[in-house]
N, C-alpha and C positions, 0 to 999 in steps of 0.2 A: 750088779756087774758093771767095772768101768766101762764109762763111752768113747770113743775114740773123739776129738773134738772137733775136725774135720767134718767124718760124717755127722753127730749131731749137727752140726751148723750147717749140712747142704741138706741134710730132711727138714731141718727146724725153717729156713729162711730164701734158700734159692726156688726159684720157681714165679710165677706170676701174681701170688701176696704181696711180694716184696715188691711194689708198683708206685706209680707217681707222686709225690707226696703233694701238697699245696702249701708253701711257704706264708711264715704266718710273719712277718717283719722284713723292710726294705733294711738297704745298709742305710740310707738316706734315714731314716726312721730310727734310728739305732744312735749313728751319731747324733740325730738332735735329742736323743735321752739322753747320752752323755754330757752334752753342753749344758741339757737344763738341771742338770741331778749332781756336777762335777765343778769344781774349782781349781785351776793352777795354783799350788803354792810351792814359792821357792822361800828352801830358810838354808843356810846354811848351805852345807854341799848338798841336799836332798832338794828334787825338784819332783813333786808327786802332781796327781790329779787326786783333789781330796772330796769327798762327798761333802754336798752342803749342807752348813749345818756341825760341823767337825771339823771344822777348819785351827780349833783348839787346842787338838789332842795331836798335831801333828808333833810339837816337841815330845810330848811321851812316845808315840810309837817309834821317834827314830832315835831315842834315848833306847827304848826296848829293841829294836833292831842291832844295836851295839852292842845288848847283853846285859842292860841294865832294868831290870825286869826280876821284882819278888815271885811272880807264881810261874810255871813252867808247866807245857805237856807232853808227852812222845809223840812222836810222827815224823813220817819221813824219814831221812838221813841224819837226822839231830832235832833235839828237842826246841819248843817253837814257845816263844815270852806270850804272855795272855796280861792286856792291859784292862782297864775297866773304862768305860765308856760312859760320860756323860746322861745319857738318858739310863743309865742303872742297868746295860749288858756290858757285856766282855767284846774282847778282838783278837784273834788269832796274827801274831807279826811273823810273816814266812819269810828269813832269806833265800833268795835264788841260791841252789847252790852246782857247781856243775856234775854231771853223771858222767859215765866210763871211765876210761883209761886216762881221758883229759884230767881227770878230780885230783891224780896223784900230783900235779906241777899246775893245774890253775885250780884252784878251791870252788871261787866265787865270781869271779871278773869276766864280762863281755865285752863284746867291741863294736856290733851291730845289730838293730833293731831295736826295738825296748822292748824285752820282754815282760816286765810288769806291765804295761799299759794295756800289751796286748791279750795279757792274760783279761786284763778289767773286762777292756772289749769284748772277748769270746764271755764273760761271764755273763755280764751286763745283756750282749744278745739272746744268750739262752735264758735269760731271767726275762725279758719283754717278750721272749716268744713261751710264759707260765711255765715256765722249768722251775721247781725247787733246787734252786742252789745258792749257795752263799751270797751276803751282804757285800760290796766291796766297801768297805770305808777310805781307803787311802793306796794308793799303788803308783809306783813311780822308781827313780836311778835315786843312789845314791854315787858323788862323785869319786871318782879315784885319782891315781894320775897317771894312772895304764888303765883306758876302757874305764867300764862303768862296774857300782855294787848295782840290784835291783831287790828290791821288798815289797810285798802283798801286806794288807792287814784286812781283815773278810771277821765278821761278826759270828762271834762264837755260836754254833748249834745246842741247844743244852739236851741231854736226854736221851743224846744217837749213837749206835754205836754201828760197826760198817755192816753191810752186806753179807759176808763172808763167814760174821758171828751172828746172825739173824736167823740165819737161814735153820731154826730147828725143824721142821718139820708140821704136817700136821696141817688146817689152814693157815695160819700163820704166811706158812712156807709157799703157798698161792699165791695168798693176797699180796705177801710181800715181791715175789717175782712178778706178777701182773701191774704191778705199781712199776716195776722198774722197766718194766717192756714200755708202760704209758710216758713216763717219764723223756727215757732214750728216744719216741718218737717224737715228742715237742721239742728237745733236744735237735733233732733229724730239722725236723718242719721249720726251724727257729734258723737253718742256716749253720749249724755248731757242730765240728766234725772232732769229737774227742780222741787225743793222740794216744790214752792210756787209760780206757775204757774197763777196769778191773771191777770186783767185786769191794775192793777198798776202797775204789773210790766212789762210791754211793754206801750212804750213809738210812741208816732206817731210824722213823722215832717210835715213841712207845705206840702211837695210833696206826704201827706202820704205813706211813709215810713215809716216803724214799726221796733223798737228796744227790742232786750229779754234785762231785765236786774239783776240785783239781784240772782247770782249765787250764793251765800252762802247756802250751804251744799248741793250742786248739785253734785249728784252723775257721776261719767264719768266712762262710759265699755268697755270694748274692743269692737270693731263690731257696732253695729247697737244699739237700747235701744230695749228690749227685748217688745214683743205688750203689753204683761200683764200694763209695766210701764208706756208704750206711753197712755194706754188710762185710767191709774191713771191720767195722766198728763191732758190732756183733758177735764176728768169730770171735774178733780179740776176748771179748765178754766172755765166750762159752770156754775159750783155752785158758781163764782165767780162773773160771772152776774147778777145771777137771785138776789144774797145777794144785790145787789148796786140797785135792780130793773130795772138791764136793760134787760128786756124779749127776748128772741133772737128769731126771729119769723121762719117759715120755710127758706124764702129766707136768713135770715142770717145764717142759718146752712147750706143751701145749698154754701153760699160763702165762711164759715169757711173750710168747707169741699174739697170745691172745691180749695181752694191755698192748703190745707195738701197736697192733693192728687196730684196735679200737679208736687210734689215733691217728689212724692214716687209710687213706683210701684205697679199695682195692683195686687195681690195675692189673 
């Protein structure tokens, strides 16, 4: 029988489980990962932070960002160039592209903040604080002459497919939502408050193992994510279900629940 996703998310989360977390990385901390693991390069109109090590490949990916790119995958709003990588993986090159009603008269163009860097950031943080999520290889503007382009390129996953087709049943269908409750709360504990917390964007592999991904405009705090946001993040999760009609029945809140909680102190 459907859930309403309201009430699952006030039995599943409100109440005094949903307690203190302990922050597991400073920003202090975070930024010197990035200094020691990132390089500025400027070529051309792109001005990226590129990982070290890959400072090579930055002509191909913004060759591939252009559209100049043999292999191709779906996702998103448009299919995204898949280059090859020097040590013998692949790299997913994402344009920024804009949502709503703006997308009809601005496509792609900003005018403040950097959203690719910031995207690195929120990755990078939930990856020092043991989140399964994406590689950043390269993230950074490209130039325009109204505002900025911006591109991600994040090292191909092989073998996963999201959340949303995982979820058959069975244990499986356990182990896989206890992985994603443990996940979200390193996530939580790491500082990393995901803006668009769906079941598409966590990805499962074949040992399910579950990956967060799609940091873009993911906020990062000092400390811990504050409870108010942790269980914005949550709902959004449980209404993200019930939208694809995958009912989450008591046992599967009890298993989503049960990986958060393993990973966070009770308060």
């Amino acid at each position: 029988m459907p859930v309403n996703a309201s009430a699952w998310f006030d039995s599943a989360w409100r109440g005094p489980h949903l307690g203190p977390m302990n922050p597991t990385a400073s920003h202090t901390e975070a930024q010197r990962h990035r200094e020691e693991h990132f390089v500025r390069v400027v070529a051309g109109g792109a001005r990226l932070l590129v990982r070290r090590g890959y400072e090579d490949v930055v002509p191909v990916l913004v060759d591939a960002w252009e559209g100049r790119a043999e292999e191709w995958m779906g996702g998103g709003r448009a299919p995204h160039p898949v280059v090859a990588l020097p040590d013998g993986g692949r790299a997913v090159v994402r344009r920024f592209r804009r949502g709503g009603m703006v997308r009809h008269v601005n496509r792609d163009r900003y005018f403040g903040g950097d959203r690719a860097e910031e995207e690195l950031r929120a990755t990078e943080a939930a990856r020092a604080g043991g989140v399964r999520a994406p590689e950043v290889i390269a993230a950074g503007r490209i130039g325009a002459r109204l505002g900025y382009r911006a591109m991600i390129a994040t090292r191909l996953i092989p073998g996963v497919r999201d959340a949303a087709a995982a979820l058959g049943g069975g244990t499986e269908r356990e182990a896989v939502l206890r992985e994603a409750g443990r996940q979200i709360a390193r996530m939580h504990a790491a500082g990393v408050a995901h803006p668009d917390l769906n079941l598409r964007n966590l990805l499962v592999g074949e040992a399910e193992e579950v990956w967060v991904i799609d940091f873009d405009r993911a906020r990062v705090v000092e400390g811990a994510v504050p409870r108010d946001r942790r269980e914005r993040d949550l709902e959004r999760l449980a209404r993200s279900a019930a939208k694809l009609g995958l009912w989450l029945s008591p046992a599967d809140r009890v298993a989503l629940r049960g990986g958060y909680l393993s990973e966070t102190p009770l308060g």
